[in-house]
C-alpha positions as CSV (number, residue, x, y, z in Angstrom):
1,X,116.5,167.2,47.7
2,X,120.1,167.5,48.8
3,X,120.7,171.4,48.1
4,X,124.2,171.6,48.4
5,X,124.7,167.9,45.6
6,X,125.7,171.0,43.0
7,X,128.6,172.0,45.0
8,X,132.3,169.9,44.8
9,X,131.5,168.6,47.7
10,X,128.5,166.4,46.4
11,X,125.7,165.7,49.6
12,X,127.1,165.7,53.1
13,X,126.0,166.2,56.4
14,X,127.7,169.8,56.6
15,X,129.1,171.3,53.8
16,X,132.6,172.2,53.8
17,X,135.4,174.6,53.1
18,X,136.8,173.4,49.4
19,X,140.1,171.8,50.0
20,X,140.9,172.8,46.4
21,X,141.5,176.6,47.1
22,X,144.5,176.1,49.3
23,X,146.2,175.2,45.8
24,X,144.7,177.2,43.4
25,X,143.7,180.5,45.0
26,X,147.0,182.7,46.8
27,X,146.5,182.8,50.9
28,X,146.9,186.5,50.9
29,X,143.6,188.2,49.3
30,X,143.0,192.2,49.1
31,X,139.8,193.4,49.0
32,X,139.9,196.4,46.2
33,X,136.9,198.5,46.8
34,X,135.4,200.9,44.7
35,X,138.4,203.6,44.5
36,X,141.5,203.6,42.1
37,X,143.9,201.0,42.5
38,X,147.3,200.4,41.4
39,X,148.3,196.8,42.8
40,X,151.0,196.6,40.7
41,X,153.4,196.7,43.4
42,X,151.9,193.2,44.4
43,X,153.7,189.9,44.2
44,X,151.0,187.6,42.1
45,X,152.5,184.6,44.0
46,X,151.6,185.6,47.5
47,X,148.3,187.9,47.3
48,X,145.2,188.2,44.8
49,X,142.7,190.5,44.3
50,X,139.1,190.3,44.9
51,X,137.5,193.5,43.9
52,X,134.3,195.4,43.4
53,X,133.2,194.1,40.1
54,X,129.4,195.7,40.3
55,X,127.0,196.8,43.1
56,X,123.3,195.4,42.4
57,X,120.6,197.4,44.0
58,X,117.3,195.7,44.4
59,X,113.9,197.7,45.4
60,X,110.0,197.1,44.4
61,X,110.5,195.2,40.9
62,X,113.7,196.9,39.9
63,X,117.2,195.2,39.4
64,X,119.8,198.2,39.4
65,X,123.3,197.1,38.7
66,X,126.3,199.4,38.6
67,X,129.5,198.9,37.3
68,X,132.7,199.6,38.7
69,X,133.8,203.2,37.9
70,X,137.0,203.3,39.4
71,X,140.4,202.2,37.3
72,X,141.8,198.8,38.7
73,X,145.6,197.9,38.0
74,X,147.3,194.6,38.9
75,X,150.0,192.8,38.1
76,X,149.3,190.7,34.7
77,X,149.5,187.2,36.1
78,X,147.2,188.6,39.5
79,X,144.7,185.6,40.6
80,X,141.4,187.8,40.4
81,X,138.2,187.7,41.7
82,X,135.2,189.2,40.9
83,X,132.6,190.3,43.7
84,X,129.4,191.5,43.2
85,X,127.5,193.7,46.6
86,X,124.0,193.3,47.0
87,X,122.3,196.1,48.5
88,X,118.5,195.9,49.4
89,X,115.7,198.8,50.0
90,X,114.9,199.4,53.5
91,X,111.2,201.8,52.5
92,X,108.1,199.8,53.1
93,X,107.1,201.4,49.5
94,X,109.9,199.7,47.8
95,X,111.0,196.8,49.5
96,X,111.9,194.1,46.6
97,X,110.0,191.3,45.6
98,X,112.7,189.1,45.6
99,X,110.6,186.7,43.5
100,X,112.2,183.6,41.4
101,X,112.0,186.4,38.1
102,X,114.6,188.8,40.3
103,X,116.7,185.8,41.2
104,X,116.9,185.0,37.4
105,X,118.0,188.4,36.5
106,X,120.7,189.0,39.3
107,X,122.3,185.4,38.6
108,X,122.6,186.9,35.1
109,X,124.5,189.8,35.9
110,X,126.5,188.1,38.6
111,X,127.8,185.8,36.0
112,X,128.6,188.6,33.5
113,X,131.2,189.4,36.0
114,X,133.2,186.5,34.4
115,X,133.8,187.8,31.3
116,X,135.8,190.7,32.9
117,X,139.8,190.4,32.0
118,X,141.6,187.7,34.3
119,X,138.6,186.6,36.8
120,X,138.9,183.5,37.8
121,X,136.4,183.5,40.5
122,X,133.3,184.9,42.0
123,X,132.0,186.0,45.0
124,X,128.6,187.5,46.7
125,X,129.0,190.4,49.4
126,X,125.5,190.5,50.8
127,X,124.3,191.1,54.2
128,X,121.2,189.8,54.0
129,X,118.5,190.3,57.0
130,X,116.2,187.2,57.9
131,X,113.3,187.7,55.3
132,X,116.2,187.8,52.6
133,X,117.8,185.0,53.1
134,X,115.5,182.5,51.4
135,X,116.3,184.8,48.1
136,X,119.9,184.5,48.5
137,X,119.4,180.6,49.2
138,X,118.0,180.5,45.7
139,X,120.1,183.1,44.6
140,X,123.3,181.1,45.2
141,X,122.1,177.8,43.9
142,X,121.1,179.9,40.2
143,X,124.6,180.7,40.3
144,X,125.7,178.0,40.7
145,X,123.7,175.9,38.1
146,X,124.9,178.6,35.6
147,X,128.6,179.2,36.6
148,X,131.0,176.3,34.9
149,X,131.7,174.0,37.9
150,X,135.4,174.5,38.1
151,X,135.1,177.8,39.1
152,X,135.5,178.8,43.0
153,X,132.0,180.5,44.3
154,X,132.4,182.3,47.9
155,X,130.8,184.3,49.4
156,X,131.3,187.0,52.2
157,X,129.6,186.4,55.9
158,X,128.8,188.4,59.0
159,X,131.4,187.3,61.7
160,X,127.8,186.7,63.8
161,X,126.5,184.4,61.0
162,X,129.6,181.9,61.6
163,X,128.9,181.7,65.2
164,X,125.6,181.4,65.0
165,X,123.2,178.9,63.2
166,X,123.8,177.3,60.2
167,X,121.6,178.8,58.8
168,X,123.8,179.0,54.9
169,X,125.1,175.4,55.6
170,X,123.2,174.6,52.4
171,X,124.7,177.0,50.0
172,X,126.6,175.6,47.3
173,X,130.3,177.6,47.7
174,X,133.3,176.8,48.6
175,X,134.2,179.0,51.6
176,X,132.6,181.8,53.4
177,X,134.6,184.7,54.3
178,X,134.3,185.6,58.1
179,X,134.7,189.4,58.3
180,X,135.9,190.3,61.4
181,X,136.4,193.8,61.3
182,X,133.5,196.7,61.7
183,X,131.7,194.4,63.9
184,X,129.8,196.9,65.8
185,X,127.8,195.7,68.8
186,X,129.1,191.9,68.0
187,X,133.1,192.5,68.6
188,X,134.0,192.0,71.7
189,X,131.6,189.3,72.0
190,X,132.9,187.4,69.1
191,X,136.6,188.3,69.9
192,X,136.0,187.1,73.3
193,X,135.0,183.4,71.7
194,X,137.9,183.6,69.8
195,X,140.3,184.5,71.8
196,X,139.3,181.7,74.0
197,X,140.3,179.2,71.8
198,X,137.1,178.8,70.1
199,X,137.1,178.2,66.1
200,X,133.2,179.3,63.9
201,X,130.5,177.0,64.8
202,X,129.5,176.8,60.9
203,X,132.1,174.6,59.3
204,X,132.2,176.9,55.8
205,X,133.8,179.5,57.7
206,X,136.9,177.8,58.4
207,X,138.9,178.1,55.5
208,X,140.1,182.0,55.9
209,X,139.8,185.3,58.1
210,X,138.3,188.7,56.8
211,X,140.7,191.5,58.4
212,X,140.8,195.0,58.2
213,X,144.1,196.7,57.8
214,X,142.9,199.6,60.6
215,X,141.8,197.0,62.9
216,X,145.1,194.1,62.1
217,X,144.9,190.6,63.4
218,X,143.1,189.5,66.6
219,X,144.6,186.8,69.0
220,X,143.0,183.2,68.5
221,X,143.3,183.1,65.1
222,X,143.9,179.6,63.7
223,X,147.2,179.2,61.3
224,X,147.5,178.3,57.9
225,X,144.0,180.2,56.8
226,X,143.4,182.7,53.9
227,X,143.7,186.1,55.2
228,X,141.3,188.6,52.7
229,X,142.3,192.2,53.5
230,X,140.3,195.3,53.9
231,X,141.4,198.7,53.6
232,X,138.9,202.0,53.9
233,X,141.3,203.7,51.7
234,X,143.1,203.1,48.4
235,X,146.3,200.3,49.0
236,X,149.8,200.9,48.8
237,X,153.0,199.1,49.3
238,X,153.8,200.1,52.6
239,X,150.1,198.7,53.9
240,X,151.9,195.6,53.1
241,X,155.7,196.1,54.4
242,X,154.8,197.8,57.4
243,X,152.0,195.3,58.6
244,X,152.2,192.1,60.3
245,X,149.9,191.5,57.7
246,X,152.3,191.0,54.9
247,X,153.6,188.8,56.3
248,X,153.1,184.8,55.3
249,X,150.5,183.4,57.9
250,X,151.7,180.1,59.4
């Protein structure tokens, strides 16, 4: 069975980064995390917004989703996209099952996430250890199945994951996010590979960069990627003006 044939990218070797986001999603992405944000200051035609949608806490049996609390504002015509972070219990006592029933249920409220006002896509923040990632294999192909096929499906990945195996090569999304920022041990290692002209092994990650605004660009970047933006604190318009980030990548 050829997991990735419900993809746009039909069966292949290695999947790929979906050559139809460079026309339909902005190259500049902000990450709005769970504070309030006014993004009204944005220009729609040069950034979107991917923010925290809902935060889904699996442990034992239990499926715990919760909603974004803080107030979001954008501009009207703001490309949005929904993300939804998985987060996992570490105790012996109530690690989850992570049987097919759980999958069922999290695809469920991942695709809820839809419905919100103006999304137009979605995407998974999940850092999953080994023993999880058969679930979010599964996971992402339930989404999938259930999500109308013109809509973009990405997903965030560990800047480690993209140079290591391929181990996601089979998921059915467009792009995966590389975040290089908050790398701990990994960074210089990884900006070392980079910065020696080196691009991500795994060919899904080479559609866009995952900055942070603290820790700016890093040299080796390729041109003409999506930037996504982080920011451990609430946005304003001078993030934007005063950073090489605003910037239009080239």
């Amino acid at each position: 069975m050829c997991l990735i044939a419900l993809s746009a990218f039909g069966c292949a070797d290695k999947n790929q980064v979906n050559p139809r986001l460079s026309s339909e999603m902005p190259q500049k992405i902000l990450w709005a995390w769970e504070r309030p944000e006014d993004l009204r200051f944005l220009d729609p035609n040069e950034f979107g917004v991917a923010f925290l949608a809902q935060t889904i806490l699996l442990e034992s049996n239990r499926v715990t989703p919760r909603s974004r609390r803080q107030p979001l504002e954008v501009p009207p015509t703001a490309y949005l996209i929904a993300v939804t972070r998985f987060e996992t219990s570490r105790e012996t006592a109530k690690l989850p099952r992570l049987d097919y029933e759980m999958v069922a249920r999290t695809a469920r409220l991942v695709k809820t996430t839809l419905d919100l006002p103006d999304v137009r896509a979605i995407q998974i923040d999940f850092d999953a250890v080994v023993s999880e990632r058969p679930f979010y294999r599964r996971l992402m192909i339930e989404l999938r199945q259930q999500l109308p096929p013109e809509t973009p499906l990405t997903m965030t990945s560990l800047a480690s994951w993209c140079t290591g195996d391929a181990w996601f090569n089979d998921f059915p999304v467009d792009e995966a996010v590389p975040m290089v920022f908050q790398m701990g041990a990994d960074s210089e290692n990884i900006k070392t590979y980079l910065r020696n002209g080196n691009d991500w092994r795994e060919p899904l990650c080479r559609g866009s960069y995952g900055l942070s605004i603290e820790e700016g660009p890093f040299d080796g970047m390729k041109p003409g990627r999506r930037i996504y933006l982080f920011k451990n604190s609430s946005w304003n318009a001078s993030d934007i003006k005063g950073s090489r980030l605003g910037s239009s990548q080239r």
